[in-house]
C-alpha positions as CSV (number, residue, x, y, z in Angstrom):
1,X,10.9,46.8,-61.1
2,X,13.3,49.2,-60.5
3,X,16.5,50.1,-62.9
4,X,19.7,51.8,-62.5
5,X,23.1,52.6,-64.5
6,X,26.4,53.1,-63.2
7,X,27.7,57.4,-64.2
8,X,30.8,57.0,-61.5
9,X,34.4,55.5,-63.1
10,X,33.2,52.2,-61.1
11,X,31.2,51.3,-58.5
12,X,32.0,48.5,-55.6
13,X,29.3,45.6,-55.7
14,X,29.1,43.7,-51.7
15,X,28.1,40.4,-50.5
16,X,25.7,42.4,-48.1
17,X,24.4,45.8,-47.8
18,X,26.9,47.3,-45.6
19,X,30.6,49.4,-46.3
20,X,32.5,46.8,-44.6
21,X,31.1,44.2,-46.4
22,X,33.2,41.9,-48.7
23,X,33.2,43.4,-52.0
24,X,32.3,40.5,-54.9
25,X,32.7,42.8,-58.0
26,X,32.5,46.2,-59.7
27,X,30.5,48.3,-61.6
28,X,32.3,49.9,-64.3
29,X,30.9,53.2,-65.9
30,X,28.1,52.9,-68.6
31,X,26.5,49.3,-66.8
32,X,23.0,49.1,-66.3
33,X,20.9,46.6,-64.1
34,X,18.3,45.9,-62.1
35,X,17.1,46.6,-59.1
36,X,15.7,43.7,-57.0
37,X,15.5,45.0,-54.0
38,X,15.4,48.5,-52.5
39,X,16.2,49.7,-48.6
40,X,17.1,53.4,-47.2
41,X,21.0,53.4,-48.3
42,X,21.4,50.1,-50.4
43,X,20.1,48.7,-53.2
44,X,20.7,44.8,-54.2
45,X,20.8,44.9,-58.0
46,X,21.8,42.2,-61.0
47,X,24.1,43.3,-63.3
48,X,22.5,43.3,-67.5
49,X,25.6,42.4,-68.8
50,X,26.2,38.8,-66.3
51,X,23.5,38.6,-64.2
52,X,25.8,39.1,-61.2
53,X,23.9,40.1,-58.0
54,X,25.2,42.0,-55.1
55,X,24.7,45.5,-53.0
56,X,25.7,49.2,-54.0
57,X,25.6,52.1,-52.2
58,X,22.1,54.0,-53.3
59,X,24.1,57.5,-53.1
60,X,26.1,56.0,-56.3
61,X,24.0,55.2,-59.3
62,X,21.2,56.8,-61.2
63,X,18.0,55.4,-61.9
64,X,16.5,55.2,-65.2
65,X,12.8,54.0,-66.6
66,X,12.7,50.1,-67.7
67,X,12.3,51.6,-71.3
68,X,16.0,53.2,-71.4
69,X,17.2,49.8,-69.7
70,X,15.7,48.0,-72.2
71,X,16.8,50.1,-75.2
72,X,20.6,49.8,-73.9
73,X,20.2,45.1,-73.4
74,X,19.0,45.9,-77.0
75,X,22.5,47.5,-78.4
76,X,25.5,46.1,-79.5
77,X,27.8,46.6,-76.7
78,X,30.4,49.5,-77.2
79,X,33.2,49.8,-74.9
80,X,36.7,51.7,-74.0
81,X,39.4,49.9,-75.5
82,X,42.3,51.9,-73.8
83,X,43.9,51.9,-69.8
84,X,42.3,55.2,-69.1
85,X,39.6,57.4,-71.0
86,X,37.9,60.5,-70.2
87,X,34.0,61.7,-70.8
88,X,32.9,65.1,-70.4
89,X,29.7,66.5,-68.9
90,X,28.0,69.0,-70.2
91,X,29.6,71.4,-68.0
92,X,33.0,70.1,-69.9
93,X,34.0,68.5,-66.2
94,X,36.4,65.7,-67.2
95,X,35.3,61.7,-65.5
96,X,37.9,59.4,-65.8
97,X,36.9,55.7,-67.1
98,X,38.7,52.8,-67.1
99,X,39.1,50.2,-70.2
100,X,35.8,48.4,-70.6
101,X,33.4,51.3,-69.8
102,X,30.5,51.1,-71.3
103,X,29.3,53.9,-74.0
104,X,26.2,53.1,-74.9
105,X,24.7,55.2,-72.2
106,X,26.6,58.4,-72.9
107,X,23.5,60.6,-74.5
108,X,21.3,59.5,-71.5
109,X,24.5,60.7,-69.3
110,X,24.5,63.9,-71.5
111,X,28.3,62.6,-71.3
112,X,30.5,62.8,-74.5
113,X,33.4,60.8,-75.7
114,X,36.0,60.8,-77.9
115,X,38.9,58.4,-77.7
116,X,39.2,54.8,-78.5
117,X,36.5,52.1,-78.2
118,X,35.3,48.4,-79.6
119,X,32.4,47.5,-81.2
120,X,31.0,43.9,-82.2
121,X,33.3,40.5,-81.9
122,X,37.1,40.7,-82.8
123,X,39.4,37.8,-83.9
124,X,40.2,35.5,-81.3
125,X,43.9,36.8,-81.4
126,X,43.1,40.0,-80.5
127,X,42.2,38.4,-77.0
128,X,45.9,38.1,-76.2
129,X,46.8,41.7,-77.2
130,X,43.7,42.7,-74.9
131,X,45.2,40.9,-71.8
132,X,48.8,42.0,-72.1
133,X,47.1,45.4,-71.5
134,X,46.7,44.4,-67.7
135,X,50.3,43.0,-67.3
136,X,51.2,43.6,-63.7
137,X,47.7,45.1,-62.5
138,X,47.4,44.4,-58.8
139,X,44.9,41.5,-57.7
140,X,42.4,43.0,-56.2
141,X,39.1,40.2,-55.1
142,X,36.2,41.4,-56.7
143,X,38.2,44.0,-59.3
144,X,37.1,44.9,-62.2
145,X,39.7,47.5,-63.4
146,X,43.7,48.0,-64.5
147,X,43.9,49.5,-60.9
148,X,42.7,45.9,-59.0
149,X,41.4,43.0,-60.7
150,X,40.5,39.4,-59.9
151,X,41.2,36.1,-61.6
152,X,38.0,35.6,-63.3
153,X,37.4,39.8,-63.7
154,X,40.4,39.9,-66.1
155,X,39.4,36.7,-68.0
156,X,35.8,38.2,-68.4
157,X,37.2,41.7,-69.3
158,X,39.5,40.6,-71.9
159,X,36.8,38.7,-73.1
160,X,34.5,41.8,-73.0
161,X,36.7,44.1,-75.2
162,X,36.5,41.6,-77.6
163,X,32.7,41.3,-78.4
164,X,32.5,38.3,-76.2
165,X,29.8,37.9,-73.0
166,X,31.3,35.1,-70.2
167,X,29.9,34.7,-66.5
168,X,31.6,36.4,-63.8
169,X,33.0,33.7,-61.5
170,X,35.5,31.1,-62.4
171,X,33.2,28.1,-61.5
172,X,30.8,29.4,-63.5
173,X,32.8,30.6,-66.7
174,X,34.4,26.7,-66.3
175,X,30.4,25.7,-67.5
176,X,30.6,27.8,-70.6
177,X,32.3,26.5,-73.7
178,X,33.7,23.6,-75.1
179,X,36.2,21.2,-73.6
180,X,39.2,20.2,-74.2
181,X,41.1,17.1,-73.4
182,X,44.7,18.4,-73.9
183,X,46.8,21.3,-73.7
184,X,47.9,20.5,-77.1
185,X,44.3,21.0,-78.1
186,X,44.4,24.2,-76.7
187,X,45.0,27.6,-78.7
188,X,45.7,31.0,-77.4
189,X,42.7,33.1,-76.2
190,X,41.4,29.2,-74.4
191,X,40.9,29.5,-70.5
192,X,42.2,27.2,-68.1
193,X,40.5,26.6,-64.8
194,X,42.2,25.3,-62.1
195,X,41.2,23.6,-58.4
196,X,41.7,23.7,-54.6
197,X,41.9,20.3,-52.8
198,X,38.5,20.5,-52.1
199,X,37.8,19.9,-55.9
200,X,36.5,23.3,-56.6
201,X,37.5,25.8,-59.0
202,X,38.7,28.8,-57.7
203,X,41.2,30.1,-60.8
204,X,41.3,31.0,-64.3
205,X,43.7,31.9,-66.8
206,X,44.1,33.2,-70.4
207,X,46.2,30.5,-72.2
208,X,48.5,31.7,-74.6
209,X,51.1,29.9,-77.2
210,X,54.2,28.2,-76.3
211,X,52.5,27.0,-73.1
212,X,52.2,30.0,-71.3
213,X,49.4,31.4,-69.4
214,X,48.3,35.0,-68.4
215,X,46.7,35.0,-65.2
216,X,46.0,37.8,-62.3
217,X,48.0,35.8,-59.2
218,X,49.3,38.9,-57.0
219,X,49.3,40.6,-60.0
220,X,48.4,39.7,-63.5
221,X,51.5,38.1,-64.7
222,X,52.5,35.6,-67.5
223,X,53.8,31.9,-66.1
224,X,54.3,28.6,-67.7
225,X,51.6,26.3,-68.1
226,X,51.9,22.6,-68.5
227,X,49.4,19.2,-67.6
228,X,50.0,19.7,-63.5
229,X,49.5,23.6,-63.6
230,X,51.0,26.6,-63.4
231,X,54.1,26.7,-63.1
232,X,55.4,30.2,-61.4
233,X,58.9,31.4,-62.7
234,X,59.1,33.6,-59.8
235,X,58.8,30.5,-57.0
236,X,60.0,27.9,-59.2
237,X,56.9,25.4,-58.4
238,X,53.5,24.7,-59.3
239,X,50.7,27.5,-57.5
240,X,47.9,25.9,-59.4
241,X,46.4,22.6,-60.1
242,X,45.0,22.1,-63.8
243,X,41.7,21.3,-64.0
244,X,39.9,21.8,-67.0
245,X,40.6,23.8,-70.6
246,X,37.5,25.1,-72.3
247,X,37.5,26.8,-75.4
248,X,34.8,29.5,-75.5
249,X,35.4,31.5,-78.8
């Protein structure tokens, strides 16, 4: 078995090993995984931290023993807790990182850091402040970052700078946690999962007090939330259909 960490700002996971192929998530700088399969330019890996699986580019990761992977699954997770950060190699080069990088790799790296970072799980208020952070960050399907980011991407994120480990897909964070049976129930920092007409979940949100969600939908954004849905100021009608409330923390 093979291991590798991610020393770019992020890297784009794909569906399949090809540029053009769909990208499913991201890297972001300090992640470590493993490699499960290896070919001349691409590498299918699964992420440590979710066990997400995918394809990155082989010119856009370094590889490290198994004994260095396993020291960092071993740590308490330390991570960037502002928009935009900076390390420094040793040549002083600035790399720009975004919120959530990982720093637990940074003497392996020979990288060095100085600004703000989390440690170890946070009070479940704090989840809020965390996901006002992303207000108006473009959706981007399979983001991971203040720049482009997915439903489920921001709900695991927030969760992340917190102290907290979720899944990476909606339909599979939906399995994680307790549920609820009413919005009433519900207290802010609780996800909400919505469905297509098909009966699958394909949305998630950060519920927050007052009835009011914070979602990524275009862009992440705050809406109402009530038993039907979301209810988008902007359009003035429901976009998604309620389907379950879990409370994870």
């Amino acid at each position: 078995m093979k291991y590798g960490l991610c020393n770019l700002s992020l890297i784009p996971v794909r569906r399949e090993a090809c540029d053009t192929s769909e990208m499913v998530t991201q890297l972001l700088y300090g992640e470590f995984f493993k490699i499960t399969e290896s070919r001349k330019n691409w590498s299918k890996i699964r992420n440590a931290f979710d066990n997400y699986e995918g394809w990155i580019d082989n010119k856009q990761f370094l590889e490290i023993s198994s004994e260095v992977y396993h020291e960092l699954n071993t740590e308490e997770l330390k991570v960037t807790s502002d928009i935009m950060e900076f390390v420094s190699d040793e040549l002083g080069t600035l790399i720009s990182i975004p919120i959530g990088s990982n720093l637990n790799a940074l003497n392996h790296l020979n990288h060095k850091h100085d600004g703000n970072f989390a440690q170890g799980k946070l009070p479940k208020e704090k989840l809020i402040e965390s996901a006002l952070l992303f207000i108006n960050a473009p959706y981007l399907w399979g983001g991971k970052s203040p720049f482009g980011i997915d439903c489920s991407g921001f709900t695991q994120l927030v969760y992340k700078l917190n102290g907290h480990q979720i899944l990476r897909d909606a339909k599979d964070q939906a399995t994680q946690g307790e549920t609820l049976s009413f919005i009433e129930e519900s207290e802010p920092g609780d996800l909400a999962f919505f469905d297509n007409a098909e009966g699958v979940i394909t949305h998630v949100g950060i519920i927050m007090s007052d009835n009011y969600i914070i979602h990524a939908h275009g862009k992440v954004r705050i809406d109402r939330l009530d038993h039907s849905g979301i209810f988008n100021l902007e359009l003035k009608r429901h976009s998604h259909k309620l389907r379950v409330i879990k409370r994870i923390v």
